[in-house]
Structures are given as C-alpha cells and as structure tokens.
N, C-alpha and C positions, 0 to 999 in steps of 0.2 A: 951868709954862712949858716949852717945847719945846726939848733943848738945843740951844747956839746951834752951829751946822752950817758948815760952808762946800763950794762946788761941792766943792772937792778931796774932802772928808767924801760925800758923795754920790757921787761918781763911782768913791772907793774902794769902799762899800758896794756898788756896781752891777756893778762889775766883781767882788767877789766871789762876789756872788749869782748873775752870769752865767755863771764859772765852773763854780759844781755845778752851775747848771740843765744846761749841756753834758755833763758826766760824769752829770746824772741822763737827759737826753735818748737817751745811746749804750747806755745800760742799758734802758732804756724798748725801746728798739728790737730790741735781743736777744729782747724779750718778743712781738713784733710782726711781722707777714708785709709791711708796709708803712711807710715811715719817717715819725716820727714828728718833729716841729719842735715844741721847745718853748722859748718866747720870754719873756723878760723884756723888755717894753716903758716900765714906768713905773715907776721905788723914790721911795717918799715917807714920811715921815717927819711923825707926825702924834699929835695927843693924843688919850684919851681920846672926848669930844666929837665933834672932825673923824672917828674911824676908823668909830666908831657911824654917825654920817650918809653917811660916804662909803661905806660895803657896804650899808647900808640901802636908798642910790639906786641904785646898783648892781647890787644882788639881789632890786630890788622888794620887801624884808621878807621873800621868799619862805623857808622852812626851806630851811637846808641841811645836806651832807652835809661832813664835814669827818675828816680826820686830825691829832691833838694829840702832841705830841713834846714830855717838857721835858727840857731840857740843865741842868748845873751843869757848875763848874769856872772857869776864870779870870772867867767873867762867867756869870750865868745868866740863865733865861728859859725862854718857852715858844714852838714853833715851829708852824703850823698850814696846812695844806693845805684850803682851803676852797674845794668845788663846790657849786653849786646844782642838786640833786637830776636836774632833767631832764641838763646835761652829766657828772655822775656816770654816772648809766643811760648816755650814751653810749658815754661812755668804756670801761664794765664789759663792755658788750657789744662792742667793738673788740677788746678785750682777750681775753675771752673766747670769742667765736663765739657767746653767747648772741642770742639776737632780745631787741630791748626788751619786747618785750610777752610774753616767755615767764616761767611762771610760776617757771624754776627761777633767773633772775635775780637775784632776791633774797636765792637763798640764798649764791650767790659772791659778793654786792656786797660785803661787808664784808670776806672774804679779799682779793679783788683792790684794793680800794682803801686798805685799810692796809700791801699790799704798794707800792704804788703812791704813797701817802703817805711812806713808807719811802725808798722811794726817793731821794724828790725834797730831802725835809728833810735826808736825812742828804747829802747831795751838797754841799747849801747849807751846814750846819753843817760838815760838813767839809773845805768850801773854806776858810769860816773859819777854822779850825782851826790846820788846813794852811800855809796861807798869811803869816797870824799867828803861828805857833809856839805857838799854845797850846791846854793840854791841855782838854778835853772831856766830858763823862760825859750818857750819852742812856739815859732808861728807853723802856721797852717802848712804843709809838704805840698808841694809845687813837683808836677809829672813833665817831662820834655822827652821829646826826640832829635838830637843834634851829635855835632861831633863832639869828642872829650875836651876839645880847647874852647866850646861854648858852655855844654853842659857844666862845666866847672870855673867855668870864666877866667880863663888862665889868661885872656888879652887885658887882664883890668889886676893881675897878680904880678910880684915881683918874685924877687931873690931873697925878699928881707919875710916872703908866706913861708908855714911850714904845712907840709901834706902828710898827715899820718895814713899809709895805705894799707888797709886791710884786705887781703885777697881768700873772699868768698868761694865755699861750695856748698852749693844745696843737693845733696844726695837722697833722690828719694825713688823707691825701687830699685829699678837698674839704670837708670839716669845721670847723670850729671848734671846740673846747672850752671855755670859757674858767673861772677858778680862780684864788684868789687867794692869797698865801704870806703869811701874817701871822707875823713876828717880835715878842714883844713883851718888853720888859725893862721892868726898874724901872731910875728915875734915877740911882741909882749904878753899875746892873750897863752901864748903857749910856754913861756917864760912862769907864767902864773899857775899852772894846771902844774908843772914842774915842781914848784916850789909846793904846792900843796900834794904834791906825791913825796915829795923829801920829808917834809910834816909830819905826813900820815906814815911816813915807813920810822921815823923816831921813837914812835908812842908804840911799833910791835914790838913783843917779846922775839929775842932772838934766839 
C-alpha cells in the first residue's frame, strides 16, 4: 500500500525536487551556448504496478537510456535519470556539437549523459539534503541501456517499494527533451524522509 500522503507531503516533495532541478538547470547551462529550461511539471507517488504501467505508456516499451545513482544515509534508495534513446541522442548532441547521425556520437554518449545524469540527481538529492538537514552518501552513477523493468530493477521490487516519479522536460530552443527522475525507496526508508518532512514543516512560521 502506498503511504498515505497528504497535498502538504506532495507539495513539500515538489518544491524540493524543484529546487535542484533549478541549481541542476544553472549548471546545465554553463555547459551550453543556449539556455536551457528544465521543468518539473508533475511528482507522483506510485507503487510498484502503477510505475511499471505508467513509463511503459509513456515510452512506448521503447529501450531506454538511463543514469542510476544510489544514496544511503538518513533514508536510502536509488535515484534515476531516465531518456528514451532518441531524446538522449538529442540531448548528447546539444551538448556536444555532435550531429545525431555522426558515427562518433556514441562514443561521447555515455560520458555526457552520466555527467548530465550527475548532475541533475545530485542537485535533487542535495536539495534534499540541504534542506532537510540530513546527511547523505552517493556512489559513483552507473549509465545503461535496457528496458524500464531492468533499468529500474522492478524484477527484484515489490508492492511494499515506493517510486516517487518526477516527469521531466528539458526545453532548450525550440526543442523538447523530455525524461523522467525516478526516486525509489523502500517503505521504511520513505516512512523516514516523511517524518523528517512532518518535522521540518513544524518548525515553519505559518
């Protein structure tokens, strides 16, 4: 079961994750000859089941490319930057000056989009953080190309994980990117991220 949530819980979650996305945005942009917008439009909160179905309609089933991140420390979990191979190719090639169809594309796609992965995750996690007072610990981000029931390892998850899905857009020119931020915990490690949002919402002025 899905723990139980309220707006304020959502809205706190959104504005954190809005956060890094902006501190990952200004960084993004040092990287870039044109500015680059990147949006957090939807955080949903969803089991198992739902996460499966809802990137599967989403991405068509299509393979994607993805950036993996896990964190320990006050709550742990694993963090995931997920494109679907043709907006990867776009992005690598923004980023880079490559042409999509040139052959040496491939060989920077893994360097720029784990830095780029990097980026964004750790902005998000360390808004958390940050924000929360609590300590953190990030290994090294892992680059794959697989379907979203490997890239996320949903054959080794249950009903009792929780998937907080963030649905990405990188707007830069007249472009679209679009990419999804999957947080996922287990039911205590996100039981505890809760309770230190309940906390921290006590101690604001209202």
């Amino acid at each position: 079961m899905v723990y139980q949530l309220t707006d304020t819980h959502l809205d706190a979650l959104q504005e954190l994750i809005n956060i890094g996305v902006g501190r990952a945005a200004g960084m993004l942009n040092q990287m870039l000859d044109s500015r680059i917008v990147l949006e957090i439009p939807v955080v949903t909160i969803l089991t198992l089941s739902q996460i499966q179905a809802e990137l599967e309609k989403r991405f068509n089933g299509d393979s994607l490319a993805a950036v993996k991140l896990n964190f320990t420390g006050s709550f742990s979990g694993k963090a995931n930057l997920v494109f679907p191979t043709e907006s990867a190719a776009t992005l690598v090639s923004l980023l880079t000056g490559e042409e999509i169809d040139s052959p040496d594309l491939d060989s920077v796609k893994i360097g720029t989009l784990s830095e780029v992965g990097n980026i964004v995750i750790n902005g998000i996690m360390g808004s958390i953080s940050n924000v929360l007072n609590q300590h953190l610990n990030y290994a090294i981000p892992i680059y794959m190309e697989d379907s979203i029931k490997h890239i996320l390892s949903l054959e080794y998850a249950s009903e009792e994980t929780i998937f907080l899905l963030a649905q990405a857009r990188f707007a830069i020119k007249t472009l679209e990117i679009i990419g999804d931020i999957v947080l996922i915990f287990e039911m205590e490690s996100f039981g505890t991220l809760i309770r230190v949002i309940d906390k921290e919402l006590e101690f604001q002025p209202s």
